[in-house]
Backbone as CSV, one residue per row, in Angstrom:
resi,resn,N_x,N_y,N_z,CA_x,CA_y,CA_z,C_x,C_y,C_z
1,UNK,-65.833,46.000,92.133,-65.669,44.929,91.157,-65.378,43.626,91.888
2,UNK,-66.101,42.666,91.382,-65.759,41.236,91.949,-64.814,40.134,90.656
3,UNK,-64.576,39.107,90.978,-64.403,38.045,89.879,-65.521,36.973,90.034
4,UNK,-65.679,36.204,88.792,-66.401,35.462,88.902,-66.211,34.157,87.887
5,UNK,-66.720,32.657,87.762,-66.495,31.757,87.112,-67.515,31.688,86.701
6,UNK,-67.478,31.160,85.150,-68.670,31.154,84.439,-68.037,29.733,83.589
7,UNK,-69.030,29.518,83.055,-69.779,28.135,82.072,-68.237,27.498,81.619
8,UNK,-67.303,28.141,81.648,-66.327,27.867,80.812,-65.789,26.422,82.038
9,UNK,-65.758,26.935,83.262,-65.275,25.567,83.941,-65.910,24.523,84.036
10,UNK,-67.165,24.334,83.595,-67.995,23.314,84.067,-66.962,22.001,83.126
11,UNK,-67.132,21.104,83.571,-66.245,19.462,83.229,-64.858,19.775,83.003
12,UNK,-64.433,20.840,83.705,-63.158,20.850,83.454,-62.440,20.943,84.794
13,UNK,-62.369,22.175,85.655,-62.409,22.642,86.717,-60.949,22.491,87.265
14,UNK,-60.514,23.287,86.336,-58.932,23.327,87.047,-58.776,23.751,88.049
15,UNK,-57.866,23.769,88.946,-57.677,24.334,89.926,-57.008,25.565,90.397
16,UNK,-56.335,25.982,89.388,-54.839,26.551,89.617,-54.918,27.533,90.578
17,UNK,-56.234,28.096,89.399,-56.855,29.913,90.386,-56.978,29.939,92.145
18,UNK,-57.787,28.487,92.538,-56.746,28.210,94.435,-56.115,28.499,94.944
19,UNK,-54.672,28.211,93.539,-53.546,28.253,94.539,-53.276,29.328,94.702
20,UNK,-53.599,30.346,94.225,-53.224,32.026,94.345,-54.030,32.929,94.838
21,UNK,-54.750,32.398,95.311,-55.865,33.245,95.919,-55.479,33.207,97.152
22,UNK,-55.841,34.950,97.781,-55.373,34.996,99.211,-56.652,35.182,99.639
23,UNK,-57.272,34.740,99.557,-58.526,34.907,100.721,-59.206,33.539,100.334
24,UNK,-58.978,32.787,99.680,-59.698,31.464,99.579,-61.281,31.883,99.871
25,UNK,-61.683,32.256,98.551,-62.627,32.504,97.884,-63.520,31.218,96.681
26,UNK,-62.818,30.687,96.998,-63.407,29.532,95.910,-64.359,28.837,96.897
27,UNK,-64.996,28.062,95.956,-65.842,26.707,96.482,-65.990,25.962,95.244
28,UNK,-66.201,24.410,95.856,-66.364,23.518,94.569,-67.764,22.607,95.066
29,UNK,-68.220,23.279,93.109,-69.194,21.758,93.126,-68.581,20.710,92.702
30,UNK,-69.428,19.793,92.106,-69.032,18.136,91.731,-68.178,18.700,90.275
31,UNK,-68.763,19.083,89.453,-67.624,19.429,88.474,-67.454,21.502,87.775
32,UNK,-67.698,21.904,88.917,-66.954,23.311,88.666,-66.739,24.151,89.564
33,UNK,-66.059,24.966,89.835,-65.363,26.199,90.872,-66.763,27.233,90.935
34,UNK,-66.888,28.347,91.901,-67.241,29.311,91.942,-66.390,30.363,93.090
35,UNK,-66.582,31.722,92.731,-65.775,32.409,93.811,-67.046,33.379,94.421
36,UNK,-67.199,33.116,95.790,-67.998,34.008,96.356,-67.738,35.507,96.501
37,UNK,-68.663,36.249,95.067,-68.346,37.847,95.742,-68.420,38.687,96.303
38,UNK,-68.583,38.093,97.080,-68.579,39.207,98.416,-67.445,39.249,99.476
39,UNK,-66.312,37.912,99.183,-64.979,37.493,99.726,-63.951,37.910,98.509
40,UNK,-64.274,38.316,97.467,-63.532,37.925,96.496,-63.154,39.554,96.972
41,UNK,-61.396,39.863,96.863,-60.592,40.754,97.189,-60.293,42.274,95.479
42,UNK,-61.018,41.506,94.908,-60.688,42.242,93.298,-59.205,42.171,92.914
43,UNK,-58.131,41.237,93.657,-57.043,41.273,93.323,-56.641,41.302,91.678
44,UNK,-57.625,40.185,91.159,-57.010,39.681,89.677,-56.047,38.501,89.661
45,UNK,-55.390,37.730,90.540,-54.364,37.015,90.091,-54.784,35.936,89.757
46,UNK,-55.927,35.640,90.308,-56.516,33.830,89.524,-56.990,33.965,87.839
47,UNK,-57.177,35.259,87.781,-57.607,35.440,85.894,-57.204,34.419,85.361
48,UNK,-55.447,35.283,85.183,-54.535,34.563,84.461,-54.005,33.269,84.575
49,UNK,-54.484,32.581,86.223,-53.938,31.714,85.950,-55.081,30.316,85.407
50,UNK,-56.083,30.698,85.132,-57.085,29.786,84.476,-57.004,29.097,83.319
51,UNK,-56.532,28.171,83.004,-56.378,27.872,81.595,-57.697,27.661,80.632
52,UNK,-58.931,27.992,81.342,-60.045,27.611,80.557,-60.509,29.001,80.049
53,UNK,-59.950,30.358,80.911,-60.569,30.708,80.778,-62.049,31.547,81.217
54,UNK,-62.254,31.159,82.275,-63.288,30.666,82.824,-63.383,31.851,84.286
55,UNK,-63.071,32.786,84.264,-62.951,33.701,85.495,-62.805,35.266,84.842
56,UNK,-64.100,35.853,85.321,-63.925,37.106,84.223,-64.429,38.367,85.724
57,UNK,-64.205,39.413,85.255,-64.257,40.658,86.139,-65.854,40.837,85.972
58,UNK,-66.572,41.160,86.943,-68.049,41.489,86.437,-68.191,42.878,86.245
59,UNK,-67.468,43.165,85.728,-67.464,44.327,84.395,-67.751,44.172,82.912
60,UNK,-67.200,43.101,82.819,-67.844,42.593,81.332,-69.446,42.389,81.333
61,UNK,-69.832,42.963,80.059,-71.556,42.654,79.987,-71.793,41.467,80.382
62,UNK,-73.120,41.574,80.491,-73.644,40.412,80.501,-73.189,39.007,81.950
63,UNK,-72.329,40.416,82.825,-72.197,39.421,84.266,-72.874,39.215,85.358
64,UNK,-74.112,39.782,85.515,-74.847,40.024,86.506,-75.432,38.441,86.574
65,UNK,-75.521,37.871,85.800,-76.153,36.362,85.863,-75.709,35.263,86.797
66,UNK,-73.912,36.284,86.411,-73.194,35.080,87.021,-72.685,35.425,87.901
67,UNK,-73.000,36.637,88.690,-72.312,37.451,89.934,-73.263,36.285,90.829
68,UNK,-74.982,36.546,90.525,-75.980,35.495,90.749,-75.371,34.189,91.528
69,UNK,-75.028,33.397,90.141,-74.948,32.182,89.803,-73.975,31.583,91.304
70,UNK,-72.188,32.929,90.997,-71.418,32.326,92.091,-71.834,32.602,93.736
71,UNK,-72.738,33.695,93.728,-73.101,34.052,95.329,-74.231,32.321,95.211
72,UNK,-75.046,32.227,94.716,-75.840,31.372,94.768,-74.917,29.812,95.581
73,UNK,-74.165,29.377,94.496,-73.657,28.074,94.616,-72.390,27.905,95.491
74,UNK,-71.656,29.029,96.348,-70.947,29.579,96.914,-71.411,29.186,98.353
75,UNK,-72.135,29.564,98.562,-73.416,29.617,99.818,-73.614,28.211,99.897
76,UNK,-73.607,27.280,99.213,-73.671,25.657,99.364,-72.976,25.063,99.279
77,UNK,-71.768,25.446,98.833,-70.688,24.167,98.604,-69.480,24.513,99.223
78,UNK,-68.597,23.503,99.987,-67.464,23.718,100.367,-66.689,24.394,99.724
79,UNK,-65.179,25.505,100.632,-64.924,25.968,100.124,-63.430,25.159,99.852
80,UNK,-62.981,25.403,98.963,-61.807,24.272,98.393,-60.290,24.959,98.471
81,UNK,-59.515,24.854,99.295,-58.025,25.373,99.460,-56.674,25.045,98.726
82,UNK,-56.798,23.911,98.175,-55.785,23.682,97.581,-55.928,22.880,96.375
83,UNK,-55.101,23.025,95.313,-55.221,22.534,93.860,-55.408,20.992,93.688
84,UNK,-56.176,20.598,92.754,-56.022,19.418,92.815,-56.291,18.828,90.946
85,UNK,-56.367,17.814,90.539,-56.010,17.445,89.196,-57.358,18.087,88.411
86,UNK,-57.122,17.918,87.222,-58.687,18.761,86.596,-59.529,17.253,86.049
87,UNK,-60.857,17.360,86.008,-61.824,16.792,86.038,-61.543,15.479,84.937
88,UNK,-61.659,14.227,84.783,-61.405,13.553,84.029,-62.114,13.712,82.286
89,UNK,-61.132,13.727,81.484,-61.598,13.985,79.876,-61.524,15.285,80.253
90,UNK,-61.162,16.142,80.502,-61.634,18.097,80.743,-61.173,17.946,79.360
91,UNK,-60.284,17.494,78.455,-59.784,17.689,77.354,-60.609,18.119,76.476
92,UNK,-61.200,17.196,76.548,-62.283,17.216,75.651,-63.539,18.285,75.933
93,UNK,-63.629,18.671,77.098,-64.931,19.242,77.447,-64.417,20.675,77.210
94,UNK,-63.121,21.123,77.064,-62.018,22.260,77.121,-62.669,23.149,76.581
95,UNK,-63.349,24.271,76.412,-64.059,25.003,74.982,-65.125,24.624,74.883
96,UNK,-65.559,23.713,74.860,-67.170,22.953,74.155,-68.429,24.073,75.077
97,UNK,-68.957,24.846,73.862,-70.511,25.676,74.311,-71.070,25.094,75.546
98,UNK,-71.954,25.970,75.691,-73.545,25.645,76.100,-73.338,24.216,77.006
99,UNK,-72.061,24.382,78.254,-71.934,23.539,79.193,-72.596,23.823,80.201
100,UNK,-73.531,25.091,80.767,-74.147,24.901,81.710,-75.340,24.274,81.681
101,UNK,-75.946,24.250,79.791,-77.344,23.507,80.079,-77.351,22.296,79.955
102,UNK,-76.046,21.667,79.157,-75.570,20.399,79.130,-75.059,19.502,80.165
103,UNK,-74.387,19.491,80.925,-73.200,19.334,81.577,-73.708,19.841,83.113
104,UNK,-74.016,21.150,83.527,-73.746,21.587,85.169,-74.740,20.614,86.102
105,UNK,-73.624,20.307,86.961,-74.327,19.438,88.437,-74.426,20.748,89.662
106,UNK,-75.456,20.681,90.169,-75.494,21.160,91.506,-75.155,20.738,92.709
107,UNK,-74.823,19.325,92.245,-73.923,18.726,93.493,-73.035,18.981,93.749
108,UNK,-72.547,19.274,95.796,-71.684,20.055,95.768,-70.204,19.022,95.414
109,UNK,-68.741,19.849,95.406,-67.699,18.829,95.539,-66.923,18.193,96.741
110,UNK,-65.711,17.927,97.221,-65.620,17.589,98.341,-65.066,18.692,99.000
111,UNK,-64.199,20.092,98.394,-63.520,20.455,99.134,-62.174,20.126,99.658
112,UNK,-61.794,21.548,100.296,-60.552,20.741,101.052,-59.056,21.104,100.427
C-alpha cells in the first residue's frame, strides 16, 4: 500500500502532511503536493494531518489514476521539506469539484 494526493489539493496545498513525514516523500508543483510511491513508507501519519483532505491510501477504488498521477509529477518536481503557508484564497478553492480540469498547473513549485 502506498499514499497518495489527489484533486482535493490542487489551489490549496497545505502543507502540514511535510511536517510529519519521515522519509520526505512529498514534492511540490506550483499549486499542489504529490507523494512519490515508491518512497512513500505506508506509515499513515500525513492522512490525518491534511485538512483538505486530499491524501488517501491506494486502496480506495478508483486509485490507480492517481498512484499514476503522483509517480508521474513526483519524478519532476522538487521535493519540498518543510511546511509552508497554504496557497493564496485556498479558502475558497477548499472543496470546490473538478479542480484538476479546472485549476491543475504542471509547473513545478520551488521546494525546499
Amino acid at each position: 500500500m502506498t499514499y497518495v494526493v489527489i484533486d482535493n489539493c490542487i489551489s490549496c496545498k497545505y502543507t502540514d502532511c511535510v511536517e510529519v513525514c519521515p522519509v520526505d516523500c512529498f514534492y511540490e508543483g506550483e499549486n499542489m503536493l504529490v507523494i512519490h510511491p515508491d518512497e512513500c513508507i505506508d506509515c499513515g501519519v500525513c492522512e490525518p494531518e491534511c485538512p483538505a483532505d486530499a491524501i488517501r491510501p491506494d486502496t480506495e477504488p478508483a486509485m490507480e489514476k492517481w498512484v499514476e498521477f503522483n509517480r508521474k509529477y513526483s519524478e519532476a518536481w522538487p521535493v519540498i521539506l518543510s511546511k509552508k503557508d497554504p496557497m493564496p484564497g485556498y479558502e475558497d478553492k477548499d472543496g470546490q469539484e473538478n479542480k484538476l480540469e479546472t485549476d491543475f498547473s504542471e509547473a513545478p513549485g520551488e521546494g525546499g
